[in-house]
C-alpha positions in Angstrom: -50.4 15.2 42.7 -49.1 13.6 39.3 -52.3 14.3 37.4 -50.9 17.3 36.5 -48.4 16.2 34.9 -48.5 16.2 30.9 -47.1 15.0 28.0 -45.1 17.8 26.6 -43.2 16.7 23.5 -44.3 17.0 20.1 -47.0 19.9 21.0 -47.5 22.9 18.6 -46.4 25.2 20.0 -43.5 23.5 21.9 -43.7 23.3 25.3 -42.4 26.4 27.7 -39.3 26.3 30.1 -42.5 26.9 32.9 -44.5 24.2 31.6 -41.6 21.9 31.8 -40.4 23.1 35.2 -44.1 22.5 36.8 -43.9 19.0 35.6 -40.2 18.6 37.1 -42.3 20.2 40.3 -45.2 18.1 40.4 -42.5 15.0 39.9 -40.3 16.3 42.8 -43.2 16.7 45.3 -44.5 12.8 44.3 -41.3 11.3 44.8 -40.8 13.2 48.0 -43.7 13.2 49.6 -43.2 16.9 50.3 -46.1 19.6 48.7 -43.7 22.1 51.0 -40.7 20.8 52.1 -39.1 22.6 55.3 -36.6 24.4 55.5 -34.3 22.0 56.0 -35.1 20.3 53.4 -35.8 23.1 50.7 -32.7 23.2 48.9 -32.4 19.5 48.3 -35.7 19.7 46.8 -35.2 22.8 44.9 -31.9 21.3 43.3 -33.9 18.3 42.6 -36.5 20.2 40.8 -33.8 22.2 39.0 -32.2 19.5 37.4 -34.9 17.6 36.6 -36.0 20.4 34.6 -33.1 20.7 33.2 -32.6 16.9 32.2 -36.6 16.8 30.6 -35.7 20.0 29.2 -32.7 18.2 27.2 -34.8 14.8 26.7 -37.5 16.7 24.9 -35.4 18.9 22.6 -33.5 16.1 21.6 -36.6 13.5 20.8 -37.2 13.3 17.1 -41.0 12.0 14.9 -42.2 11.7 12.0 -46.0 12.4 13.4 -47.0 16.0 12.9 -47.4 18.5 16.5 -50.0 17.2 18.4 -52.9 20.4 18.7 -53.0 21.1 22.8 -56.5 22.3 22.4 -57.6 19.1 20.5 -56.2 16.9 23.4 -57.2 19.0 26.1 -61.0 18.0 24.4 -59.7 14.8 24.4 -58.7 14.7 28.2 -62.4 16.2 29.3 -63.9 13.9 27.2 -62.2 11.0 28.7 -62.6 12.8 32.2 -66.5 12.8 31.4 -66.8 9.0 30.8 -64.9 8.4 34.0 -66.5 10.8 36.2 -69.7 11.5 35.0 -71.3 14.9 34.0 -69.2 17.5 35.8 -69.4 17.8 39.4 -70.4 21.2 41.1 
């Protein structure tokens, strides 16, 4: 489930409010062990992935660097490149 979650500071351009929230989702559902939590259960979960959101949200705006925006095409290359060592050629 993590795997799809990303670094997301220092990225030109910045990272979105929905790119941050999918992380906070993706982190929610780990922790929980919940891809679907039931209804019982689905406002605990969706408070939890509110304000986790809301707290990465805060952490990245208020990081600071000196290194220049990463390029998300350049490390998505990266990431398939490093994928394609791991795996192999790609998989059908």
């Amino acid at each position: 489930m993590c795997r799809n979650i990303r670094p997301l500071f220092n990225f030109d351009p910045p990272a979105t409010q929905m790119e941050i929230r999918a992380a906070a989702l993706q982190y929610v559902r780990k922790i929980s062990g919940f891809q679907k939590p039931s209804a019982a259960n689905q406002a605990a979960f969706d408070k939890a992935v509110d304000d986790i959101a809301a707290s990465s949200s805060a952490l990245i705006w208020a990081l600071v660097t000196s290194a220049p925006p990463r390029d998300r095409e350049i490390e998505a290359e990266k990431a398939r490149e490093r994928s394609r060592l791991r795996f192999g050629e790609e998989r059908a």
